[in-house]
N, C-alpha and C positions, 0 to 999 in steps of 0.2 A: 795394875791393881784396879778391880772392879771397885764401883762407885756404888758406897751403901745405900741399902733400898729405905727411902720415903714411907716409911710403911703407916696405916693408921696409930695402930698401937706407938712407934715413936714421934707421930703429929700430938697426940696426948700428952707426952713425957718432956715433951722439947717447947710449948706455947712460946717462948719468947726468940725462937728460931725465926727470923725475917725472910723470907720468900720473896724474888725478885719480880711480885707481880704488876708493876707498871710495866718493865721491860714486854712483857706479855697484852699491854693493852687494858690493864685492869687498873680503874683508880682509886685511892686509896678508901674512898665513900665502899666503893662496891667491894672492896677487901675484905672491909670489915663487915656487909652485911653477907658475905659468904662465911666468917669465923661464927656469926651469929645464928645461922641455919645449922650450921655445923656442933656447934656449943665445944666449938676446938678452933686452931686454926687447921687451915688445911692442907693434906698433902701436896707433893710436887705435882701428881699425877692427877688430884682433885681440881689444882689449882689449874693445869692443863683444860683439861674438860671446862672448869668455868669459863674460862677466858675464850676459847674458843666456840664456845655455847651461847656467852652474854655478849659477844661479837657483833655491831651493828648488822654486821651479813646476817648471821645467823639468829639474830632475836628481835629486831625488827622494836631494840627497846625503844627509839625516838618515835618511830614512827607509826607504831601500834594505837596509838589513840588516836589517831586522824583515822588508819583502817578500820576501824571499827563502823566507821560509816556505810561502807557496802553492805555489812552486815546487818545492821539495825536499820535501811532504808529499804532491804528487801524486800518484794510484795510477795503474794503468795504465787500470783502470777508470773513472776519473776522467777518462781522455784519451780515451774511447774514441770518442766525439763530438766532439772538439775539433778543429779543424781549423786555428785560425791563435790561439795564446795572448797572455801577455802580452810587449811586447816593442813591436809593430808598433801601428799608431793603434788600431786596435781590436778584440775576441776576434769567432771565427767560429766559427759551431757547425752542425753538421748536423743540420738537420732532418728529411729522408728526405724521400722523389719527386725526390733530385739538390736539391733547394733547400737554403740556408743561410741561416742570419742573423745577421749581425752587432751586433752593441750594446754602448753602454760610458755613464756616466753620467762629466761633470765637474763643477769647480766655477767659480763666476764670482762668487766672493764679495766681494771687496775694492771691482772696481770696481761691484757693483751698490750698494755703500754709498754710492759718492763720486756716481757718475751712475746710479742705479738705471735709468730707461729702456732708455741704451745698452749698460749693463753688463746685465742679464741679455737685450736683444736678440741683444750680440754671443754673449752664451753659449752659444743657441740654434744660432745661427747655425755657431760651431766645432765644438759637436760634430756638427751634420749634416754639416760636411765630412768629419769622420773618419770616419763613414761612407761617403759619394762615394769618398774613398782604398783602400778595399778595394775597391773592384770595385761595388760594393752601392745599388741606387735606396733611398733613403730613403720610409718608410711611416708614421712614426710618432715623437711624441714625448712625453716624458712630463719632470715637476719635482718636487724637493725641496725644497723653503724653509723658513726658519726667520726668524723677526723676533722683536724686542724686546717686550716688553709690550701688549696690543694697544691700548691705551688711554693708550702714551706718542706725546707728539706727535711724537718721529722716525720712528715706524712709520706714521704715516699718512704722512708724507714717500716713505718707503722703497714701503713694501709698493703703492702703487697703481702708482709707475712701473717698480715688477718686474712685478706684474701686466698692464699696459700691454704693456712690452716685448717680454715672452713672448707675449703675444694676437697681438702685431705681426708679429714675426716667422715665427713658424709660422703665422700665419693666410695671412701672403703668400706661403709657402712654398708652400702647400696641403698641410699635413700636419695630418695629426690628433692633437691631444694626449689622451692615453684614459688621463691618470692620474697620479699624485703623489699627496703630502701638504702638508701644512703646521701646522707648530708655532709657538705663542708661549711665549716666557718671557725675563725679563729678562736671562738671558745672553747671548744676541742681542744687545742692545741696542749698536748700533755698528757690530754683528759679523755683518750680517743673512746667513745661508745661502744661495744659490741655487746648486742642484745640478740641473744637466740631463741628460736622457738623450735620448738617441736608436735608433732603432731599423732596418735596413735588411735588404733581402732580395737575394739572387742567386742565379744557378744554378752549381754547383760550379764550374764552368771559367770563370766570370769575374770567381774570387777575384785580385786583385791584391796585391805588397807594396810597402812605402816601402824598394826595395835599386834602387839604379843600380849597373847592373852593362852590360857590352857596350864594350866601349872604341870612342871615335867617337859611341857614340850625345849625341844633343843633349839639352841640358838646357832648358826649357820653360818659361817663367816666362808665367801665364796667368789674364786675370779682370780684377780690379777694377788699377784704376792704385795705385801706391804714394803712401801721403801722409804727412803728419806726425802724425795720430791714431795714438794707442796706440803712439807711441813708449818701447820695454820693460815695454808695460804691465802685461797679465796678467801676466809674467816675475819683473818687479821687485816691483809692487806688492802680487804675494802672498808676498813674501818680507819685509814689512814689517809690524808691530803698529802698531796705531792708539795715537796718544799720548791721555792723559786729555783735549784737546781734539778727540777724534774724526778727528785728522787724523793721515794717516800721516807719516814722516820723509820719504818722495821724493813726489812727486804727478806720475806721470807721466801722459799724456792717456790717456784710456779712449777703447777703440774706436769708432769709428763704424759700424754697420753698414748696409746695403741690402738688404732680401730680395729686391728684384725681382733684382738682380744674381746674387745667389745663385741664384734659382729656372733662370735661363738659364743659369749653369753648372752646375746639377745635369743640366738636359738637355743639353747640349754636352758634357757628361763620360760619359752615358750612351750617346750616340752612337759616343765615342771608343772606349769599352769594348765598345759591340757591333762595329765596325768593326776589333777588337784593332789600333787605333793607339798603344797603348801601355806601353812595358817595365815602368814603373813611375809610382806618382804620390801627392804628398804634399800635404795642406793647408800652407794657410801658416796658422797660429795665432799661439799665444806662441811670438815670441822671430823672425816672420818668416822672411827670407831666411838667417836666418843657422841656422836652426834645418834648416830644409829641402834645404838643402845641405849639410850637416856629418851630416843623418840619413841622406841619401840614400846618400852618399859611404860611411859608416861601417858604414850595415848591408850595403852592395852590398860592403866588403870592395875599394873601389876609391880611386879620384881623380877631381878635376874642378878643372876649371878654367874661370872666369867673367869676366866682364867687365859692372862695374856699370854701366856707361855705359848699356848697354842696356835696363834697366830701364825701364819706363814709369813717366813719375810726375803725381801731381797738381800737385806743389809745386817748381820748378824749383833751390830754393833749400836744399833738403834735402842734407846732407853725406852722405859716403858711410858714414859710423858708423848717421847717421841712420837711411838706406838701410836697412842693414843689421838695425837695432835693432824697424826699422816695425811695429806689427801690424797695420795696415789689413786690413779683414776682403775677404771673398769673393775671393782668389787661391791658384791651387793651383799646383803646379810640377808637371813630365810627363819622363818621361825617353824621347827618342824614336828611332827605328830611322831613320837618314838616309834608308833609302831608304820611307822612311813621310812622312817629315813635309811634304812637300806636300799627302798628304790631310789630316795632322792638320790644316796652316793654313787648308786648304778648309772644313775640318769647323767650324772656332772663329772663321772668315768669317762662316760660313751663318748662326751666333750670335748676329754681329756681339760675339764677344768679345773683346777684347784681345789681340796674344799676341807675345811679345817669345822670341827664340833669345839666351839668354845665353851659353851654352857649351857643353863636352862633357866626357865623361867619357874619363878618362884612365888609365894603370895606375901612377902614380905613388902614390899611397897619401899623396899630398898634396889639399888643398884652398886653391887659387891661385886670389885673386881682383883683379882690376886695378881699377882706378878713376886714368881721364884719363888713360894712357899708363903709370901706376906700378902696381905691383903692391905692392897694401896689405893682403894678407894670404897667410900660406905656412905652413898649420900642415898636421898629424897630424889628418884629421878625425874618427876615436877619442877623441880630446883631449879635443875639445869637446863630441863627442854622447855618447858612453859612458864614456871614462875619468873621470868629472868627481871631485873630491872624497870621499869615504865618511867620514863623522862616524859614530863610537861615542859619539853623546852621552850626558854620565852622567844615572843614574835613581836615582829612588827613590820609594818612596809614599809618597802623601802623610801628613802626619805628624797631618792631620785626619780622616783617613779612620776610624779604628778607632771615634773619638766618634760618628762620622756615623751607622755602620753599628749602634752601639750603640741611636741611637736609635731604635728601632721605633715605628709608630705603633699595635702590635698590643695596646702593654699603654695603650691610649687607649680608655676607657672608648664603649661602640658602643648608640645607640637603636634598639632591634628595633621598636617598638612601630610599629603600622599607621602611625601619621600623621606619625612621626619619620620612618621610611623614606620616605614619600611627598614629605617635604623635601627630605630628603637625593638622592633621584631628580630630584626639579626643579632642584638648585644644581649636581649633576655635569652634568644634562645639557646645561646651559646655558654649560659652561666651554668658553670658546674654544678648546679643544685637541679639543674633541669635538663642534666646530658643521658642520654645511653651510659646505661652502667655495666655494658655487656665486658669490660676489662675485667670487671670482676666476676661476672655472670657466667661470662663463658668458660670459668672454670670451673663450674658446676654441672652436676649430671640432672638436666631439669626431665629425664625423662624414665630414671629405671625403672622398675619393678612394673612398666605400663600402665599404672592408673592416673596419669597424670592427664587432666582433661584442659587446664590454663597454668600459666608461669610465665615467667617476668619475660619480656615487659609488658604483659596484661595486666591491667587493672590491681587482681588477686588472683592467687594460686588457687587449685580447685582438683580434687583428689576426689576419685571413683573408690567409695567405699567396698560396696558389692558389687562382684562381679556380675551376678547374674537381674539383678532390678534397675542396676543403676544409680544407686544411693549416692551420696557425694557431698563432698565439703565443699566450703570457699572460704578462705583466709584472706586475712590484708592487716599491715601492721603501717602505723602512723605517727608523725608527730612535725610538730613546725613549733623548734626553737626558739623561731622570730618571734612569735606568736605570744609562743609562753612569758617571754621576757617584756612583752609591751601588758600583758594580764594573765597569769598563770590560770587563773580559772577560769578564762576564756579559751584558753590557750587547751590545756585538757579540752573542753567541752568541744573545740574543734576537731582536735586527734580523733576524738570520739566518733564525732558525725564524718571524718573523713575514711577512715576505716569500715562505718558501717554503711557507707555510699559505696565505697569502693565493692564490698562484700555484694551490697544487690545490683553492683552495674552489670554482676557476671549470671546473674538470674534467681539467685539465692537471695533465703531467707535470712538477715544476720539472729543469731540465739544464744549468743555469748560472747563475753568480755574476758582478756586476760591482760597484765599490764605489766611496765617494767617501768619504774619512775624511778628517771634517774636525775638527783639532784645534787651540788654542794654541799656543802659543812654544815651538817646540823644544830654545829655549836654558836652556828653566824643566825641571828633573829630575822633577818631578811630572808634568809635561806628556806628556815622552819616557816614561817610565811607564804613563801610561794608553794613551800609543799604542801600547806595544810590549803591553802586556797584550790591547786589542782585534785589533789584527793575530793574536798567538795562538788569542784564541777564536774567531776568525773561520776562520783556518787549520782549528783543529782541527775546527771547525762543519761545514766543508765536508764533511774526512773522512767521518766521520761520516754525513753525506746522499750522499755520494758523486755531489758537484756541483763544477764547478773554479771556479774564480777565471780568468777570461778576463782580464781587462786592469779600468783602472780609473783613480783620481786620489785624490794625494793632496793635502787644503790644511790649511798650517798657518800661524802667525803670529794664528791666528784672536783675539786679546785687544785689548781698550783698556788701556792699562798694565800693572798689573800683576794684571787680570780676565778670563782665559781662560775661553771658552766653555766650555758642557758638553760631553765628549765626545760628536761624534757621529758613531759610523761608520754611515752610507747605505748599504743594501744591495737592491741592485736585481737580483732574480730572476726568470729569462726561464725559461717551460715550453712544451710543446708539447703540442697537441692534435690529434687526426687530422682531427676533425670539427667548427667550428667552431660547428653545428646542435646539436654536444652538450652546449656549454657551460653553466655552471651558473649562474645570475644572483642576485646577491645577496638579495635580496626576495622573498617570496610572491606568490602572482598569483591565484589559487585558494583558495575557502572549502571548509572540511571536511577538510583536511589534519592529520597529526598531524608535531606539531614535536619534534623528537629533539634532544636536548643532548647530544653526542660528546666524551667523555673526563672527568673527574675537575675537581673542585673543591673548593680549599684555602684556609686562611687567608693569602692572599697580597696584602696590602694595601699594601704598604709600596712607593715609588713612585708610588705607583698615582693616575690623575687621582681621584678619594675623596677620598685624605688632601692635596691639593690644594687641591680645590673646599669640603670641609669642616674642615678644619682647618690649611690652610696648612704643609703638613707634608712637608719631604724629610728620610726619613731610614729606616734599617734596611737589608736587603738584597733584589736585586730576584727576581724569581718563580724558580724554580727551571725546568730545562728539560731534557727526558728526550728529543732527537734518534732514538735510534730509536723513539719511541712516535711522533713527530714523521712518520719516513717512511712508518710503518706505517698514519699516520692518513691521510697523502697518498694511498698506495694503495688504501685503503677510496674517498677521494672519487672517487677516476678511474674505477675500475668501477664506482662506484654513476650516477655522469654516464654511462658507455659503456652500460650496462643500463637508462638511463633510469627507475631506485629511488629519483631524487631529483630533487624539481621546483627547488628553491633551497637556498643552502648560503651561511654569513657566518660568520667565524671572529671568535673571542674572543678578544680583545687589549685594548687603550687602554680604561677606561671598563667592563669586564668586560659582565657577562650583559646588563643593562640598555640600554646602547649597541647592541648586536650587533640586542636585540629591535624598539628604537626604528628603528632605520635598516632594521630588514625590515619591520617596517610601513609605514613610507614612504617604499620602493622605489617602490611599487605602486599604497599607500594601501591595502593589507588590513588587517584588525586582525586580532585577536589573543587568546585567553583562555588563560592559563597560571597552571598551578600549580607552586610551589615545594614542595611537603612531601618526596616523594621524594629530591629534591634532597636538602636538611637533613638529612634521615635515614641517605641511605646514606653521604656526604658529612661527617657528626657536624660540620655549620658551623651559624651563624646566620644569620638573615636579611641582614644586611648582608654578609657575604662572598658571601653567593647572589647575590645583586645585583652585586656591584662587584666583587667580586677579580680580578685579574689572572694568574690562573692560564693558563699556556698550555695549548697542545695540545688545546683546544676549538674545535669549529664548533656550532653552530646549523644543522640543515636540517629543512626540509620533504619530507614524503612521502605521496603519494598512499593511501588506505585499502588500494586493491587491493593495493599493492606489501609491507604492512607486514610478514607473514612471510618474505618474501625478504630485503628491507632487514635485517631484526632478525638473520636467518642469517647475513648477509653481515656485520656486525657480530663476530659468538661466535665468526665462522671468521676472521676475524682481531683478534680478542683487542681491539677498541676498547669500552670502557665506551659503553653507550647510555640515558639515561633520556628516558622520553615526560614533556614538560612542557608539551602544550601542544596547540594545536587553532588553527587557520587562520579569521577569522570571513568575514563579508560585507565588502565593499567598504565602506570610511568608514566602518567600525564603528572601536572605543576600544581598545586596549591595554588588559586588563584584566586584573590579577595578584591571583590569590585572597586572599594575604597582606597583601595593600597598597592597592589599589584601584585607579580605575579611573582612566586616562588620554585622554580625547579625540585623536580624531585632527588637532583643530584645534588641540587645544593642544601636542600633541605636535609639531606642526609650530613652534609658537611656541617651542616651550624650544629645540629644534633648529634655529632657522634665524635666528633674531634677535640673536642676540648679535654679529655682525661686521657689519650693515646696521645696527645701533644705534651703531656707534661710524664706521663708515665712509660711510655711507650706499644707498640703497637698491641692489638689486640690479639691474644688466644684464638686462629681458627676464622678471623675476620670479623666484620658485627654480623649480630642478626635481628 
């Protein structure tokens, strides 16, 4: 016996009919100011769409008023390249020769915990449609992850079937992944990260937006069939804390994804775009049909009117809530010119892709949708996609913070001595936060579609836009946990400058910001705290570089009880290169070079993997950070790469001088003879802050003999500290530091690569 339809007309007749909308995530405040929009209560199917609309994922109600600051701290110069902001799926920037690129990073955190495979596949897979949505062929992807301890038995659970997922998906996509990170530490644990990006290219005029606008034209519902997977998943489920059993309050199904399905509508959407068959067009992600119709409706400043019958489904038996709630992945929706859409049906034939005419758009400034003759929904589609909720949740800091910061590990007594140091160099280097991540890497295709000019473990990834000029990106995505949690808005302000170092160590310009801030419980005051604090430095960071904030995601809920993660805002910095021939490659390649150390070094230990690896120690405050010595350094790397004054270039972050040296010698497998005294001297540090601090606004490069007076000019004329530490040796020669001694190249390979094949097992294909 079919179950009676929800219809408007009986939401009028029945007011005192109770609707089970907590179960759904809705509290009783928000119930009632949806019966008040409504001047009814609302349908099952209305009530559907709210809940999945008003969904921290999807309306960004807590934390919309911190974002507002990227917005109102824009400069004009700030926009001066921007070409589509935050707002629409994702930000577009102009690159010059008419090309643009699009890019945005989200998060797929929740469900990668419950089904780590599908959950970070599906991850994948969404944000390549935000890109398709703009207009834009997708070229490239890149991840952020973070897991639990790496040596607790849920992360070997977790981390291989993210690792997996991700390989899967992009692998079948044929995209290339040229880059990320990845963190352990115990605040993870439960709470694993997966933060994806994506990256796409087009030519000015085949930027597209998410607005249905054209009264008459048809709405386009296209791709995969609708199923009962990922019913309100992303939506709901990152709107929930995990309980002390690891499990969250709703367990709705995590997506199921297809890349082959995706792969033939990434080409079916590109045909449609060059054929301009269409007005407008939107993924279906979180939150489905209800999301894509209530966006499309709201930003087009129109109406539409649908009919769910129509839909195609996997599942015959799925209710129209259901319907509505789906996230089944690979379908996008089209808004089409009537007298178009017999080519568009021709064109998604030729595909053999799905494609179902649900409705049209109308100028009612309503969103009416029927389901079996009744019409089961009639709202304001403003309501649902933009007016949603705005929480001024209260803050405060935390009231452990002042102890935290007090503790320094700087008055922790430090062994200079030759062979103390040479310890202390083996335990840092060996900390899983500063291994080869090639376990995971090498299940990645860092090389198809052949424009891939850097990829991990370089610096940043870096993508030949045109083939024939040489145009090109460079990506790099960041964050340090530690960081955030000793001052969140220092903590951002770092992500920030270490992303956009990373971006010009490879000879690029950085010219945009995207981010994923991913936080705890926004119902905890400490929480809303450190996010409204990193939102700040982040705002204020950009200023500063005079870089915008394109679009981005926010996830929060991130805790098991009452153990919210470490602050981490993700910040993913796109630059541009003219010549993708000129880019600067992390490693040495060449003996006889002298190796330059760029910028100042301070007792800055505190955070730092050191007092980690050697003394299990968070505590103090994190590195300081001087943004315009930051841009200034940027502009030195870009002419010193356009003038070809610099063979390689690796900037100094996580792990300090030691790390940066290790990872250029086995770029390449060059070694290395360097001395520290100059250092020390001008510097008035010890040996162990030479080594390890975490002082920003340093690179490491190498420089040809001939170049050295030009280089050194290029330096004094713009005001960047330079000290020579160092000299280039033969191939599979040792890292060898005057003060310390000597490191093998085989062993250096062992401190560096064996720590995550000793706990996971060996590596895909060997390292590289």
């Amino acid at each position: 016996m079919s179950q009676a339809i929800d219809s408007v007309t009986n939401a009028e007749n029945t007011p005192e009919r109770e609707l089970p909308y907590a179960e759904l995530g809705v509290t009783h405040e928000e119930y009632q100011e949806i019966v008040g929009l409504l001047g009814r209560r609302p349908t099952s199917g209305e009530l559907a769409m709210y809940s999945v609309m008003w969904s921290e994922h999807c309306s960004y109600k807590s934390s919309r008023v911190h974002l507002k600051q990227f917005g109102q701290k824009m400069t004009e110069s700030m926009r001066k390249n921007l070409m589509v902001g935050m707002g629409q799926n994702a930000g577009v920037v102009d690159v010059g020769e008419g090309w643009a690129v699009t890019f945005k990073i989200e998060s797929h955190n929740h469900p990668s915990f419950i089904e780590p495979f599908q959950g970070a596949a599906t991850g994948v897979g969404g944000i390549v449609r935000d890109i398709i949505s703009m207009g834009a062929r997708p070229i490239g992807v890149m991840d952020a992850l973070r897991f639990g301890e790496l040596d607790h038995e849920d992360t070997a659970r977790v981390l291989p079937g993210v690792a997996s997922g991700i390989s899967f998906y992009g692998n079948c996509l044929g995209l290339p992944n040229i880059g990320g990170e990845t963190w352990f530490d115990a605040s993870y644990q439960q709470n694993p990260l997966v933060n994806a990006l994506a990256v796409g290219k087009m030519r000015h005029e085949d930027l597209r937006l998410a607005n249905a606008t054209g009264v008459g034209n048809k709405v386009v519902l296209f791709g995969a069939r609708t199923g009962g997977d990922g019913i309100g998943g992303a939506s709901i489920l990152a709107s929930e804390t995990f309980g002390d059993d690891g499990r969250p309050a709703k367990r709705p199904a995590v997506q199921v994804g297809d890349p082959f399905v995706e792969k033939v509508l990434i080409e079916c959407c590109m045909e449609l775009f060059q054929d301009s068959l269409v007005e407008a067009i939107q993924d279906l992600g979180a939150a489905g049909i209800s999301c894509a119709t209530s966006e499309l409706a709201a930003n087009g400043d129109t109406g539409m009117v649908v009919d769910l019958d129509n839909v195609l489904l996997r599942d015959d038996t799925l209710t129209a809530e259901e319907i509505l709630m789906s996230e089944s992945q690979e379908r996008m929706m089209a808004i089409v010119s009537p007298d178009k859409l017999e080519a568009f049906l021709a064109v998604t034939d030729k595909w053999d892709v799905e494609t179902s005419v649900l409705g049209e758009v109308t100028d009612t400034h309503r969103l009416v949708i029927h389901w079996r003759g009744d019409t089961i929904v009639d709202v304001d589609p403003k309501t649902v996609a933009i007016d949603s909720p705005v929480y001024h949740r209260p803050m405060s800091r935390p009231g452990w913070l002042d102890a935290l910061q007090a503790d320094s590990i700087h008055d922790t007594p430090r062994d200079n001595e030759a062979a103390g140091a040479m310890d202390q160099i083996r335990r840092v280097l060996a900390h899983p936060n500063l291994q080869s991540m090639a376990w995971i890497t090498n299940q990645y295709d860092r090389y198809v579609l052949g424009n891939t000019a850097l990829s991990t473990p370089d610096d940043a990834g870096m993508l030949r836009v045109d083939e024939d000029s040489g145009l090109g990106v460079a990506l790099a995505t960041d964050a340090n946990g530690r960081y955030s949690q000793l001052d969140p808005r220092q903590g951002a302000i770092l992500a920030l400058a270490e992303a956009y170092r990373n971006v010009a160590a490879t000879g690029a310009t950085p010219v945009a910001v995207s981010d994923c801030l991913n936080f705890g419980s926004p119902e905890d005051p400490e929480v809303m705290w450190q996010f409204a604090e990193a939102v700040t430095g982040l705002a204020d960071g950009c200023v500063v570089l005079d870089i915008p904030v394109t679009g981005g995601n926010v996830s929060l809920y991130n805790q098991t009880g009452e153990s919210p993660i470490q602050p981490t805002p993700v910040v993913a910095v796109m630059g541009v290169i003219d010549e993708v021939a000129r880019r600067l490659p992390s490693g040495w390649q060449d003996d006889g070079e002298n190796i330059y150390l760029l910028g100042s070094t301070a007792l800055e230990l505190d955070g730092s993997i050191w007092a980690d690896a050697i003394h299990q120690h968070l505590g103090g405050n994190p590195p300081g950070v001087d943004l315009a010595r930051e841009k200034a350094l940027a502009g030195l790397l870009h002419h010193a790469a356009h003038d070809g004054l610099v063979t390689s270039a690796h900037d100094l972050s996580t792990g300090g001088l030691i790390q940066s040296l290790t990872e250029a010698c086995l770029r390449r497998g060059v070694g290395a003879r360097v001395w520290l005294g100059e250092v020390l001297e001008e510097n008035d540090i010890d040996l162990v802050t030479a080594l390890f601090s975490e002082t920003q606004t340093r690179v490491i490069v190498s420089v040809a003999r001939e170049d050295d007076v030009k280089f050194r000019g290029l330096c004094a004329g713009r005001g960047v500290p330079v000290t020579r530490i160092g000299v280039t040796d033969q191939p599979g020669m040792a890292l060898d530091i005057a003060e310390v001694g000597t490191l093998s190249m085989d062993e250096l390979h062992s401190l560096h690569e064996s720590t995550l094949p000793g706990v996971l097992g060996p590596v895909v294909g060997g390292q590289v």
